[in-house]
Every structure is written in structure tokens, then in C-alpha cells.
C-alpha positions in Angstrom: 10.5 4.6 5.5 6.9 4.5 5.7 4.7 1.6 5.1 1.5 2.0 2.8 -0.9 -1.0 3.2 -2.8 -0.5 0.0 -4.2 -1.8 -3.5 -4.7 0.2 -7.1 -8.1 2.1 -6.4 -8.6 5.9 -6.5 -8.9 5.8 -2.8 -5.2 4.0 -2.6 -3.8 6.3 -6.0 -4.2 9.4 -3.8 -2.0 8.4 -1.1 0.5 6.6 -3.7 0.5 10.6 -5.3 1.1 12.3 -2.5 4.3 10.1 -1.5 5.8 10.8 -4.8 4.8 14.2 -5.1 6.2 15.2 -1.3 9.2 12.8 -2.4 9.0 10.5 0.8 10.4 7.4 0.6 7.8 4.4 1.4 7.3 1.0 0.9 4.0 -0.9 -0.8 2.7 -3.9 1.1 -0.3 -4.9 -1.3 -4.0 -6.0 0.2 -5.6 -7.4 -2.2 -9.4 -6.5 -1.5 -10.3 -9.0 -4.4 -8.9 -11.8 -2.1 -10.2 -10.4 1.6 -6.6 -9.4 2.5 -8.2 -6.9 4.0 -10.0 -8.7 6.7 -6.6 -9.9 8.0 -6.0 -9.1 11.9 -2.9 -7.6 11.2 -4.8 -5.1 8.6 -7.7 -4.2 10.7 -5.4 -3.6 13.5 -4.4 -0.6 11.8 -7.5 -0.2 9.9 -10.5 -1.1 12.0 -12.8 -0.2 9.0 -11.7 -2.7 7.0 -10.6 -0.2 3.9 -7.5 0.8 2.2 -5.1 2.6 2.4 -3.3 3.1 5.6 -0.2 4.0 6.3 2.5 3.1 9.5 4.8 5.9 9.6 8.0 4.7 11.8 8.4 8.4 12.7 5.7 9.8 13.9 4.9 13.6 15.2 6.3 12.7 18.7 9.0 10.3 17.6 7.0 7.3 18.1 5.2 5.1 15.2 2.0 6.0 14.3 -0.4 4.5 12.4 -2.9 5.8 10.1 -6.4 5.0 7.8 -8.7 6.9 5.9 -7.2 8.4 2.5 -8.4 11.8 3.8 -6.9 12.0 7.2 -3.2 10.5 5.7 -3.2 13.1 2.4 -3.7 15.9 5.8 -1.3 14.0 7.7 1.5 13.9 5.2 0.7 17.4 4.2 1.7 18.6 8.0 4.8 16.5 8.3 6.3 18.0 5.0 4.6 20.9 4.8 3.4 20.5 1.5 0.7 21.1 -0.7 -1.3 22.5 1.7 -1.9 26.4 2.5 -0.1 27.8 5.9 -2.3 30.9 6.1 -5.9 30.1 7.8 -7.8 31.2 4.6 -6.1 29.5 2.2 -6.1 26.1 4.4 -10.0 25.8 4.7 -10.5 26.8 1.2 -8.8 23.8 0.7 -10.4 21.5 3.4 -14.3 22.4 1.8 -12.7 20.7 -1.4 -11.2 18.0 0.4 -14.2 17.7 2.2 -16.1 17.3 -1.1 -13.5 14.7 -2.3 -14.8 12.6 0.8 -18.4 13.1 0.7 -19.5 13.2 -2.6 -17.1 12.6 -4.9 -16.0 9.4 -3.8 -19.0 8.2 -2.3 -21.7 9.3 -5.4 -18.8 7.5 -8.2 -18.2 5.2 -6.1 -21.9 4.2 -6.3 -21.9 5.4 -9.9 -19.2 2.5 -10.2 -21.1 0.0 -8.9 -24.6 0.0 -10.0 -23.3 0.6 -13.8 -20.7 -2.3 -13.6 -20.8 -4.5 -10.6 -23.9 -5.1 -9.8 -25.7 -8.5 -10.2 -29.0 -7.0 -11.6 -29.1 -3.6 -13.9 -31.4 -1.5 -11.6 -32.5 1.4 -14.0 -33.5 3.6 -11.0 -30.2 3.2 -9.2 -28.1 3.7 -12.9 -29.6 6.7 -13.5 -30.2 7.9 -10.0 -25.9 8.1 -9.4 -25.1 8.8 -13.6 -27.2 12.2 -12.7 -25.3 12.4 -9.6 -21.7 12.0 -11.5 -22.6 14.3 -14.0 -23.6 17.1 -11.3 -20.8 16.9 -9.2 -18.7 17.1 -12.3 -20.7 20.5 -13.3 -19.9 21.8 -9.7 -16.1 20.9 -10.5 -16.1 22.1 -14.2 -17.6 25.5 -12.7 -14.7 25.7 -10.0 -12.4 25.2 -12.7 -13.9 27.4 -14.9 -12.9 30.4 -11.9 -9.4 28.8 -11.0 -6.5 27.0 -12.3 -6.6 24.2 -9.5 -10.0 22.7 -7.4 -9.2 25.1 -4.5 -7.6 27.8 -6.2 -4.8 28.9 -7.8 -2.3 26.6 -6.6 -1.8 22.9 -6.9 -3.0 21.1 -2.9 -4.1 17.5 -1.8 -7.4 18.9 -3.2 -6.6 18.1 -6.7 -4.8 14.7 -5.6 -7.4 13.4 -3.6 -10.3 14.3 -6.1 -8.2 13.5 -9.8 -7.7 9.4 -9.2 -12.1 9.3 -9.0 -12.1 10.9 -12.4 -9.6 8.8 -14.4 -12.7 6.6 -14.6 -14.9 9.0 -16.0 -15.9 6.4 -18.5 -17.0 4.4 -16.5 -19.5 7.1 -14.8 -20.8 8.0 -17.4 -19.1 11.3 -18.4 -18.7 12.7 -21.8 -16.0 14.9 -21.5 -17.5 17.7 -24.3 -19.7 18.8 -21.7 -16.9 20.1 -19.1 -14.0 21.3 -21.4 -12.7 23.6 -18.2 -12.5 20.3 -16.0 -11.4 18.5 -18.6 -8.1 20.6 -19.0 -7.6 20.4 -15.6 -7.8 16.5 -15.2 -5.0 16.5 -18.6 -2.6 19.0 -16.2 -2.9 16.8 -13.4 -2.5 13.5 -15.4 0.7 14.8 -16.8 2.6 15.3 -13.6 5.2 12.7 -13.4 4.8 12.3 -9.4 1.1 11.8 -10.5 2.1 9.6 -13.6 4.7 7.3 -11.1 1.5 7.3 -8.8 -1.4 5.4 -10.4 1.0 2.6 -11.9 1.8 1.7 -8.2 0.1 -1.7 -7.8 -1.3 -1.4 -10.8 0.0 -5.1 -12.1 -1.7 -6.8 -9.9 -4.8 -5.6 -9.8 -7.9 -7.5 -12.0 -11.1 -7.0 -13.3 -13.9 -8.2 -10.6 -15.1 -10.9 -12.9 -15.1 -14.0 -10.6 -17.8 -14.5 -8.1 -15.4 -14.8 -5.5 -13.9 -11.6 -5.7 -17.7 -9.9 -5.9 -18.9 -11.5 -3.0 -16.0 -10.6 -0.8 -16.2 -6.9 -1.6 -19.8 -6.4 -2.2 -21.9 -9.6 0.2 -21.9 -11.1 3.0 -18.3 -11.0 4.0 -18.2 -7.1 4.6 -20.6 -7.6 7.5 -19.6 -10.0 9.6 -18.5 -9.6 12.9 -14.7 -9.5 13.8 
């Protein structure tokens, strides 16, 4: 039984996805980032940056428990231990790492930022709205032109590439996105969103989680808290 520390954020929905895609059986331990459950010792011990998800797989490659953190490295992890949903043959497994890659380093970062400067922030800073909305809408270009050559992000068949980038688009309202201008990406994202593994997925945790209204909840995710020492 794996143990998935986690909360109902596009970063947590991709691991959630690949469990119930690969058909592993886990368990959900909520952190609650609202609250700062995730500046707990017992969290950080096996999550030192202070993020969700990880994981604490009892059986790990060598027997032994192993712990996990960073969405990325666990969607890779879990790929190796079922072999699934991620190409054998050298070609086909970086094609999909560049997209993973992407996932990591733009997509989540860049809407992530798109997120917070058009919602969260305390003061509406036109630079920094329209600075990531341009971002969001050229990283969906880059995707709706992938899509455009290929059924699935890294090709023609369905990898963590697609599970690790579709949870940052359900929010595509939120971004900024009107979905007229990428009808390719737009089919895609419909596919993907009708998968039941994927369905079963984004509703985990998603009862507890609330909007960031209270100042509380603001301050421990985006002030002071985040950057002091432990």
C-alpha cells in the first residue's frame, strides 16, 4: 500500500492519476497547505522542500521503504515499478522526458504564476498579469501545435506526459485561455478529462479543499511563513 502525502492541486492530481491509472493501491494522508500542514517535521522529513505530494512506498526497488517528493520524480518512479505509461525503447522514452521536462519547467511554473498574480495576489500588478497571461497563452500555442502533429503530448500514445501536464490546464479559466484559439489542444484536454482513472483522480481530496479567501491561509502559502528557517 503506498502512502501519498498530498492535497487537491494540479501538482498532487498527477500523482492521484497515475495511481488510478497504473491500478496501485494507495492510501491519502491529506496536508492541508491552507493550514501549514506542510511545515510539519514528519512532512518535511520526507519532503525537505516543503511541497506536495510525496509518496512512501513500503516496497521499494530493493525491498526496503523508500520515500519520495517532487510530482515529477514519483510520476517516473511509478512508471518504472509498473512499467507503465512510459516508452521501453530509448527513443520513445526521451521523447517523453522533453515533455515531461516541459510539464516541470514551464508549464507548471509560468501557470502557476499565471495563477497567482491574476487571483492571489494582494495588489493587481498590470505588468506581472499580463507578463504570465502572455506566457499561458504561448505555452498553450507550443501545446496546441504538438497536438495538432499527434494524438497525445509526446506522441501517439497516452504517457505520464499527458498526466503530468492535463491537471495545469483544468484551470485554463483561470489563466486566461479562451479555448477557440487551440481547438487541437482543446480535444486533447476533453480525451484526457474523460478517462475514468483520470475522472477518479482529480476528485481525490477534492472535498476538502477551499478557496484561499482568509488571510491566514494567504500568508502561510504566499509570506513569511515559506521562508523561515527549519
Amino acid at each position: 500500500m503506498i502512502e501519498v502525502y498530498s492535497w487537491a492541486t494540479p501538482n498532487g492530481h498527477k500523482v492521484h492519476i497515475m495511481l488510478e491509472e497504473c491500478g496501485l493501491p494507495y492510501r491519502v494522508h491529506a496536508v492541508d497547505i491552507g493550514a501549514g500542514d506542510q511545515f510539519a517535521p514528519e512532512f518535511l522529513a520526507i519532503s525537505p522542500n516543503n511541497k506536495i505530494p510525496a509518496i512512501v512506498d513500503p516496497d521499494g526497488p530493493d525491498g526496503r521503504p523508500i520515500s519520495m517528493f517532487e510530482s515529477g520524480a514519483i510520476l517516473l518512479y511509478l512508471a518504472a515499478k509498473t512499467g507503465k505509461f512510459l516508452p521501453a525503447d530509448v527513443r520513445g522514452k526521451f521523447e517523453v522526458l522533453q515533455w515531461l521536462m516541459f510539464q516541470m519547467g514551464s508549464v507548471g511554473p509560468m501557470l502557476g504564476q499565471a495563477h497567482h498574480f491574476r487571483l492571489y495576489a494582494p495588489e493587481k500588478i498590470p505588468y506581472a498579469i499580463e507578463r504570465y497571461t502572455n506566457e499561458a497563452k504561448r505555452l498553450y500555442g507550443v501545446m496546441n501545435r504538438q497536438i495538432a502533429r499527434h494524438r497525445y503530448i509526446a506522441g501517439d500514445e497516452y504517457t505520464i506526459a499527458d498526466i503530468a501536464i492535463f491537471p495545469w490546464l483544468r484551470s485554463w479559466k483561470n489563466q486566461g485561455i479562451d479555448w477557440n484559439d487551440y481547438p487541437h489542444l482543446k480535444g486533447w484536454f476533453d480525451e484526457i478529462a474523460a478517462r475514468p482513472a483520470v475522472q477518479r483522480g482529480v476528485e481525490v481530496l477534492a472535498d476538502r479543499r477551499k478557496p484561499l479567501v482568509d488571510d491566514k491561509a494567504r500568508e502561510t502559502l504566499f509570506g513569511t511563513t515559506q521562508y523561515r528557517a527549519r
